[in-house]
C-alpha positions, 0 to 999 in steps of 0.5 A: 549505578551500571546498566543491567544486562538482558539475558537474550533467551529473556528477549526472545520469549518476549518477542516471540510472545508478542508474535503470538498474541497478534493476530495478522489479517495482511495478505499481501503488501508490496511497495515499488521504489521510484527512481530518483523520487519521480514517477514517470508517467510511462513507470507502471509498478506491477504487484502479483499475489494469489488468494487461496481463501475463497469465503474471507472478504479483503479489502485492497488498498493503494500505498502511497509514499511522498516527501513534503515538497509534493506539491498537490492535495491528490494524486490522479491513477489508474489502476490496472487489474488482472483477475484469474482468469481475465485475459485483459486487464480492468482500469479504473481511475482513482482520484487519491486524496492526499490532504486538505487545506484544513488539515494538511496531509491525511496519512502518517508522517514522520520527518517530511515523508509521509505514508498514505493507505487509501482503500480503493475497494468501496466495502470488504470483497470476495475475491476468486481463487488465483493469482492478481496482478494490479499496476498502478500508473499516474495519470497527473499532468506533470511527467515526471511527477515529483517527490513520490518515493514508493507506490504499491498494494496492500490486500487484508483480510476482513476479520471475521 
């Protein structure tokens, strides 16, 4: 018994279906790839995007991404945030949690890396029209911090 062949115009309408019945609430998401799976402490990863819709709500999350070998249940940061029309930026330190001694790690792995998106908004915010810019900077006592191989934001629209 031979395999059958898929007709391509078959397997394109039936991506593009797919395609069609989601509905994507992602605004914007960019990951920043650390060198050699270590962040300094001097590496601030930047992430500019605008927002044009004034009347939706957005929630703003921090992306984490770390091997197994990372050795601690949180990660200490500072967020930077420049809004439309701010002339300096806004910090605020975050204190990440990454896993518990009960459960292990809190985001989805596979293999021995592991993705965490953490919000960092308390509930869904309205946002000005303009453009933002965050950075993200680790504030934890080793310099380089080891074992982090991406960091960026991710910014989704509040369904209505």
């Amino acid at each position: 018994m031979g395999m059958k062949r898929v007709h391509p115009v078959g397997v394109l309408l039936v991506v593009l279906l797919a395609i069609s019945s989601c509905q994507t609430i992602d605004v914007f998401e960019k990951n920043a790839t650390l060198e050699s799976h270590r962040w300094q402490a001097g590496d601030k990863p930047a992430f500019d995007f605008a927002i044009k819709d004034t009347n939706a709500r957005y929630n703003i999350f921090v992306v984490i991404r770390h091997a197994d070998a990372y050795r601690y249940n949180n990660l200490w940061v500072n967020i930077h945030t420049k809004a439309p029309g701010d002339s300096v930026a806004r910090v605020q330190a975050l204190d990440l949690q990454l896993a518990t001694n009960e459960k292990g790690w809190l985001g989805a792995g596979m293999d021995d890396i592991y993705e965490h998106r953490i919000r960092i908004s308390q509930a869904p915010v309205l946002l000005k029209p303009g453009n933002y810019r965050f950075s993200l900077e680790q504030i934890m006592r080793d310099d380089p911090l080891e074992h982090i191989l991406n960091v960026g934001i991710r910014v989704e629209k509040e369904p209505d």
